[in-house]
C-alpha positions in Angstrom: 31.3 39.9 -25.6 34.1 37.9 -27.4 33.5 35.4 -29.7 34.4 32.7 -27.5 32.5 33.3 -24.8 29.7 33.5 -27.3 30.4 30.3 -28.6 30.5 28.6 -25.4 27.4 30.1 -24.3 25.5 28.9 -27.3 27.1 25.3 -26.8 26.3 25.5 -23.0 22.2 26.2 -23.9 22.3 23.4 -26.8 23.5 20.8 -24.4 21.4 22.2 -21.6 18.0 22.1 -24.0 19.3 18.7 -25.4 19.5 17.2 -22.1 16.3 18.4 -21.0 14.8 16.9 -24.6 16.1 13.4 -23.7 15.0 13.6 -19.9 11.2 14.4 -21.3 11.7 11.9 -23.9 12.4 8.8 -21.4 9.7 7.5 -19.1 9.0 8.3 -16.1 7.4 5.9 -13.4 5.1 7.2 -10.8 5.6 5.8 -7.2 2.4 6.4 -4.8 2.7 5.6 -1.2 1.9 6.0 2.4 5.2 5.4 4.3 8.6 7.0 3.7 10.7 3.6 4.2 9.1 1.7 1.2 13.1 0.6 0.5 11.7 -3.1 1.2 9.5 -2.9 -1.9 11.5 -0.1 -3.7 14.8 -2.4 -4.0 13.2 -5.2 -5.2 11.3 -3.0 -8.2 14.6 -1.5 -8.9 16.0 -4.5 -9.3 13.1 -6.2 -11.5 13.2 -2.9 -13.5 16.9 -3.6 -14.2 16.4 -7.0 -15.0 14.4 -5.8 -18.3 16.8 -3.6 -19.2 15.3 -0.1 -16.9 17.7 2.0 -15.1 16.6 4.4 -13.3 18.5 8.2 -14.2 19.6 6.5 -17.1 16.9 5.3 -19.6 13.9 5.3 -16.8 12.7 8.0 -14.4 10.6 7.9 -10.9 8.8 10.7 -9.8 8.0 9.5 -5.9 5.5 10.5 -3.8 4.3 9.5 -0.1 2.1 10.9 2.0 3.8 9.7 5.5 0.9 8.1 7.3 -1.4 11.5 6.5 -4.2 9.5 4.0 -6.2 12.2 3.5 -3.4 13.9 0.8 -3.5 10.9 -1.4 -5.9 12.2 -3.7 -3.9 15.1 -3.9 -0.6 13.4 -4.2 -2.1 11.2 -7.2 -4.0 14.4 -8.6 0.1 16.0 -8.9 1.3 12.7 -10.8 -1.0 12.7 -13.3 -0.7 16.0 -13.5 3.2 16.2 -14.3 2.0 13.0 -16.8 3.7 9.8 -15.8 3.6 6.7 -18.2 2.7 4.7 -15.5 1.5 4.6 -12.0 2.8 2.0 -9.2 0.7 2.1 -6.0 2.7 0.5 -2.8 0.8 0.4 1.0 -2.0 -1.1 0.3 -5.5 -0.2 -0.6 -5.8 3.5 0.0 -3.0 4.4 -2.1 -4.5 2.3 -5.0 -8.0 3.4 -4.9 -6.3 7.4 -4.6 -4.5 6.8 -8.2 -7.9 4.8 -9.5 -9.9 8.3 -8.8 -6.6 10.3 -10.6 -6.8 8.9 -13.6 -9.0 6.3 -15.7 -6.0 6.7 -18.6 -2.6 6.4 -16.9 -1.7 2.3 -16.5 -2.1 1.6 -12.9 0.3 -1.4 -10.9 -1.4 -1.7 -7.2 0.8 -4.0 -4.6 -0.5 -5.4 -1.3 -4.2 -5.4 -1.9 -6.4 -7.6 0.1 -9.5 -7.5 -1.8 -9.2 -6.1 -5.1 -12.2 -6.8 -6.2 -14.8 -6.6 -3.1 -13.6 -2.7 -3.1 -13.9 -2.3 -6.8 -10.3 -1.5 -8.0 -10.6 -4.4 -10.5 -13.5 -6.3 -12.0 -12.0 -9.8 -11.6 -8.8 -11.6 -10.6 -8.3 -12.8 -13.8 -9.8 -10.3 -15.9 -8.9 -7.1 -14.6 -10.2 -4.7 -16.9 -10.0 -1.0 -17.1 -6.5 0.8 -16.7 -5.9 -1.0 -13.0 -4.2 -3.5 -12.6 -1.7 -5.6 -9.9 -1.0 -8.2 -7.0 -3.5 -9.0 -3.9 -1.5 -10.3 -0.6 -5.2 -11.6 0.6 -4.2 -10.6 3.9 -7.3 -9.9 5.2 -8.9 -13.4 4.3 -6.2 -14.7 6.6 -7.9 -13.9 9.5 -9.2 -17.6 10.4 -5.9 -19.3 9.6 -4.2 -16.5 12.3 -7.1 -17.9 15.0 -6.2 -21.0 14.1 -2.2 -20.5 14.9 -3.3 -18.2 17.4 -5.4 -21.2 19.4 -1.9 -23.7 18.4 0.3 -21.5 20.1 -1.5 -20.0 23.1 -4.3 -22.6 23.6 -4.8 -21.2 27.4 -6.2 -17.6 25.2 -9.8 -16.9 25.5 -9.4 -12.4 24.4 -7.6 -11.4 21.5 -7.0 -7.9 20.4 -7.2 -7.0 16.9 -5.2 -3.6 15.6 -6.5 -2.3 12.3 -6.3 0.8 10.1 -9.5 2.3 10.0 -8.9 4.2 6.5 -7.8 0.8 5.0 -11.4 -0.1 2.9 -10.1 -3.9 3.1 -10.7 -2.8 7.8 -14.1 -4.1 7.7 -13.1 -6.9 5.7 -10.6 -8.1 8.4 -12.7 -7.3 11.4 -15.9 -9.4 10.1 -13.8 -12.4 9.1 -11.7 -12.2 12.4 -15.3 -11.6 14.4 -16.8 -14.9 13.1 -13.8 -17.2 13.7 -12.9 -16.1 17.1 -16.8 -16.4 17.8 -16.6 -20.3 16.6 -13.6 -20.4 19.4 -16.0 -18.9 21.9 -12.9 -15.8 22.1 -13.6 -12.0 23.2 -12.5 -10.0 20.2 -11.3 -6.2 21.1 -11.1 -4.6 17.9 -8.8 -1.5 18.3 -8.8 0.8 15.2 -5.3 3.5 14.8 -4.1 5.3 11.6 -1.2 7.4 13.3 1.8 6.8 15.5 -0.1 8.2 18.7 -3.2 6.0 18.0 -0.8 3.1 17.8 0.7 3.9 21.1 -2.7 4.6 22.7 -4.3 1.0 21.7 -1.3 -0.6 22.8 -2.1 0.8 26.6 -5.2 -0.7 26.9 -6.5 -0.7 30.1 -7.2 -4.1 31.7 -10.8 -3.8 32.2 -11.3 -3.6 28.3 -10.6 -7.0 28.0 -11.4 -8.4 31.3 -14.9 -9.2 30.1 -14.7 -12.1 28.6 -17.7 -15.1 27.7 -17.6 -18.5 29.0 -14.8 -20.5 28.3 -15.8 -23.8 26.3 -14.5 -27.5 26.8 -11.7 -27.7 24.2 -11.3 -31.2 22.3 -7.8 -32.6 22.4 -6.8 -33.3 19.0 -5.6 -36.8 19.1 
């Protein structure tokens, strides 16, 4: 072999191992979800991330996994980034995502998003006092399920069934089906719960047959609000 070539060679594996040295050295961001169109949340982080300086390929990596609507690998894909030992884990989907990187890791920092009920599940000790390696933003969706009757009875005062469509491996479900329960009893409404975690479920709960919700109570005098 010729000098040259030798020379380039040993240039060519210097650069290679350098590169590789400064790609371990910068941090890397570890993105667990459920759905493969997370751009809604994703662009926004991006841009938050550049507004402290973060760019991702350049002084910030993300290592991104999703499970695609199949819950049940979670664990597994929150096992793999703690494995491959991310600086810090951001959870987007809601609650099962978040509780899946929780049971990963007890070490890594954790940033859950769209959590109804942090602290009823246990993913945090308080609001304002988090504690622990978890921490992050509740939406408080599900403790919104008296203000929707309420629109609900606004907007389509001749209703007396409503359906309810909820993910049944969400912990914050129950949540949202007992809160909805007791204010659609105090409006003397038939609630049909219907429970789907996959496209086909979805589709299946939307065909409902009639008879489902043709047994409905009493209806009640309804004041006129003055």
């Amino acid at each position: 072999m010729r000098r040259r070539e030798l020379l380039l060679m040993a240039t060519s594996i210097i650069a290679a191992r350098a590169v590789r040295a400064e790609q371990k050295s910068m941090p890397v961001i570890g993105f667990l979800g459920t759905s493969p169109q997370n751009a809604g949340f994703l662009d926004p982080f991006r841009q938050g991330l550049s507004e402290i300086g973060y760019v991702e390929g350049n002084n910030v990596a993300m290592e991104y996994r999703e499970a695609h609507f199949h819950y049940d690998q979670l664990p597994a894909l929150a096992a793999d980034l703690v494995k491959r030992k991310v600086d810090v884990l951001v959870t987007a989907n809601g609650t099962t995502p978040a509780l899946a990187a929780k049971n990963a890791t007890s070490t890594i920092p954790i940033v859950f998003t769209f959590v109804s009920d942090p602290v009823g599940i246990g993913l945090v000790a308080s609001l304002a006092r988090p504690g622990g390696n978890v921490t992050g933003f509740s939406n408080i969706a599900a403790s919104l399920g008296p203000k929707q009757m309420q629109l609900i009875s606004e907007l389509v005062p001749q209703a007396d069934a409503i359906a309810v469509l909820v993910n049944p491996n969400n912990s914050a479900a129950e949540l949202l089906i007992r809160d909805t329960q007791l204010a659609a009893h105090e409006k003397g409404w038939k609630l049909v719960v219907l429970k789907a975690s996959t496209a086909e479920e979805i589709d299946t709960a939307f065909r409902l047959p009639r008879s489902a919700a043709s047994r409905r109570p009493p209806r009640r005098p309804r004041r006129v609000l003055q």
